[in-house]
Phi, psi and omega in degrees: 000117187267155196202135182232122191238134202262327207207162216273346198303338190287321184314350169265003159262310187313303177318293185318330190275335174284332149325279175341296158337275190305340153059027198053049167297171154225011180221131217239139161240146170205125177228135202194162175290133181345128165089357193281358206126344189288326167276321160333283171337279197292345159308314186288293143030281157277355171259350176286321213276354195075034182256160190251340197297180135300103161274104177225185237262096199268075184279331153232025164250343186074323163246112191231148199233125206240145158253133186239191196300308187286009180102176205268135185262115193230121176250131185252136159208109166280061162271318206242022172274139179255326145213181207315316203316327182320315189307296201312312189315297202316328169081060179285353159306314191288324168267354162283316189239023197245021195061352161275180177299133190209127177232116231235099155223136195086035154345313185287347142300349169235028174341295175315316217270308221291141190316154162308345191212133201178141161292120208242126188248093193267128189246116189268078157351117171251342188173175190306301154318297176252168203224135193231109160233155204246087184298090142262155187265171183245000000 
């Protein structure tokens, strides 16, 4: 499912659509280039999911664990783990496989770790403004 978003006003419908998508999938990746969007994205993301907390960018905690009505939401960003072991330290089994929400960026540092069946959300930079984003299930 392709989505073409001209302005950030469109992301709480983009968020709806992914819902929809996911069909109660629960583990969700996103990939796009330094600056494509992906927290701008996952923010919007958790407030459709009902979380109320202040969402940011867990870039040096790797994880931040947000409750939302439907149970606890874990936004992950593995850009500065150097290698796998740090996930196995983080204990991603339990948050990869424990039913909550896991919205996943930069998935390709733990490639090997990630569940088998996950939503892959990719955000292309089409211009300063819009963004092409791209839904498929894995």
């Amino acid at each position: 499912m392709d989505i073409e978003v001209n302005n950030l006003a469109d992301l709480p419908a983009v968020a709806q659509q992914l819902s929809d998508f996911a069909s109660g999938q629960k583990v969700f990746i996103f990939e796009g280039d330094m600056g494509a969007g992906k927290t701008t994205f996952i923010k919007n993301f958790c407030k459709h999911l009902g979380v109320d907390d202040v969402v940011s960018s867990p870039t040096y905690s790797i994880v931040n664990e947000y409750e939302s009505p439907k149970g606890s939401v874990f936004h992950f960003d593995f850009y500065r783990i150097k290698d796998i072991h740090e996930a196995y330290d983080l204990g991603y089994e339990e948050y990869f496989y424990g039913g909550g929400v896991c919205l996943i960026e930069w998935p390709e540092r733990v490639e090997e770790l990630l569940p088998e069946k996950h939503i892959k959300i990719e955000i292309n930079v089409l211009d300063e403004n819009r963004r092409l984003f791209r839904f498929s299930k894995v």
